[in-house]
C-alpha positions in Angstrom: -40.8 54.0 -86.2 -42.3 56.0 -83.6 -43.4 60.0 -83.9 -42.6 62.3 -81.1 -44.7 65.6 -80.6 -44.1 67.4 -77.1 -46.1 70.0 -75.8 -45.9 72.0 -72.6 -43.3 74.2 -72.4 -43.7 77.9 -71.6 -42.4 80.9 -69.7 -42.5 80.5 -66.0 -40.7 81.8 -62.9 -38.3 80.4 -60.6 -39.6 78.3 -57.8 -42.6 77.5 -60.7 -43.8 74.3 -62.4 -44.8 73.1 -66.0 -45.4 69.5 -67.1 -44.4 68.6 -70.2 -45.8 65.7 -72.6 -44.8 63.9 -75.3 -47.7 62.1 -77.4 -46.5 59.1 -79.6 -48.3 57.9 -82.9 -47.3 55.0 -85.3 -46.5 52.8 -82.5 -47.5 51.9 -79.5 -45.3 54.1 -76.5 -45.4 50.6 -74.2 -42.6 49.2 -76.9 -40.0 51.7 -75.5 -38.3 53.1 -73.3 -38.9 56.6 -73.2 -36.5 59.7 -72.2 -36.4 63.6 -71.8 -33.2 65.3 -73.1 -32.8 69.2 -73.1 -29.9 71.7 -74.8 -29.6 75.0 -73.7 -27.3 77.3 -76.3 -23.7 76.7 -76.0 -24.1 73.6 -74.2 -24.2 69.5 -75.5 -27.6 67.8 -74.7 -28.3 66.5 -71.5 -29.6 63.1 -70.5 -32.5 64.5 -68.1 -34.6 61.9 -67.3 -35.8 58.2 -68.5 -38.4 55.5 -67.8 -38.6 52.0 -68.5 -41.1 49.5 -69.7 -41.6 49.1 -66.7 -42.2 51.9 -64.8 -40.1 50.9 -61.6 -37.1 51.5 -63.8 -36.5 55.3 -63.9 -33.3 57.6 -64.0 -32.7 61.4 -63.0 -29.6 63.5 -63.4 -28.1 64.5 -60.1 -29.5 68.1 -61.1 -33.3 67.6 -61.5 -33.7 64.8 -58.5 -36.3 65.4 -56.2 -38.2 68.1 -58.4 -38.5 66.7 -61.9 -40.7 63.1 -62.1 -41.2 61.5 -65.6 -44.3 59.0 -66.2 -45.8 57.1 -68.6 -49.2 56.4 -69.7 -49.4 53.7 -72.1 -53.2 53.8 -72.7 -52.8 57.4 -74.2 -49.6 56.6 -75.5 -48.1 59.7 -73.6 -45.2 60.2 -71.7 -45.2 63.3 -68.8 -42.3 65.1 -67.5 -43.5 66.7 -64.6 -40.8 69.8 -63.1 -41.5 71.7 -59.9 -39.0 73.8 -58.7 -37.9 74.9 -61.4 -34.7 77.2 -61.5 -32.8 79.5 -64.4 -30.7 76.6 -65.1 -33.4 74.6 -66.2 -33.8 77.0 -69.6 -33.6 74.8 -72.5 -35.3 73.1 -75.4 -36.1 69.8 -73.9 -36.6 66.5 -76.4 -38.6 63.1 -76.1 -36.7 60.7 -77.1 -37.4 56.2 -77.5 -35.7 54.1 -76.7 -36.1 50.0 -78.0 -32.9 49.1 -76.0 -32.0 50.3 -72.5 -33.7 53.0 -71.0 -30.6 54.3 -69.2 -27.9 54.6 -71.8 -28.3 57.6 -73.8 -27.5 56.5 -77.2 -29.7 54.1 -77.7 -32.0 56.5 -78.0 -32.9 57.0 -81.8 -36.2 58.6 -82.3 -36.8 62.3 -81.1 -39.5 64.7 -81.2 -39.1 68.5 -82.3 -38.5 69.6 -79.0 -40.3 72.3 -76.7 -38.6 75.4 -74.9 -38.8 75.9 -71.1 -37.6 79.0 -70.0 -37.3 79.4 -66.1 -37.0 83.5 -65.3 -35.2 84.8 -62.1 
């Protein structure tokens, strides 16, 4: 099975940017399809963003299109979330998640890293 580590998240302001990453080891990332989840307190976790094997295939919530991009790069077996824009309602401990199934149906993703917080200030 796959490990999960993210890095990246932070403090930053509204109207800022952070890019977060998630380094697999154990297996190679290019087997999966890889996602970003996040769970702010009170609140079920939300299916943010998702790439394919291929990376043509990608999804975004309605709420993160246009200023959140995910990206894959399979020779350092690292998967990016890059957010611009970023607004208070983006405060939230955001997962990588993989995916050996579809890349756009959130349960069949079944391996999840630790998780990093992101906390957008007004």
């Amino acid at each position: 099975q796959v490990q999960l580590v993210e890095s990246g998240g932070g403090l930053v302001q509204a109207g800022g940017s952070l890019r977060l990453s998630c380094a697999a080891s154990g297996r190679a990332v290019s087997m999966y399809a890889m996602g970003w989840f996040r769970q702010a307190p009170g609140k079920e976790r939300e299916f943010v963003a998702a790439i394919g094997r291929s990376v043509l295939m990608t999804y975004y919530v309605d709420s993160v299109k246009g200023r959140f991009t995910i990206s894959r790069d399979n020779a350092k077996n690292t998967v990016y979330l890059q957010m611009n824009s970023l607004k208070p309602d983006d405060t939230a401990v955001y997962y990588c998640a993989a995916s050996s199934r579809r890349y756009n149906v959130r349960d069949d993703y079944d391996s999840w890293g630790q998780g990093t917080q992101v906390t957008v200030s007004s």
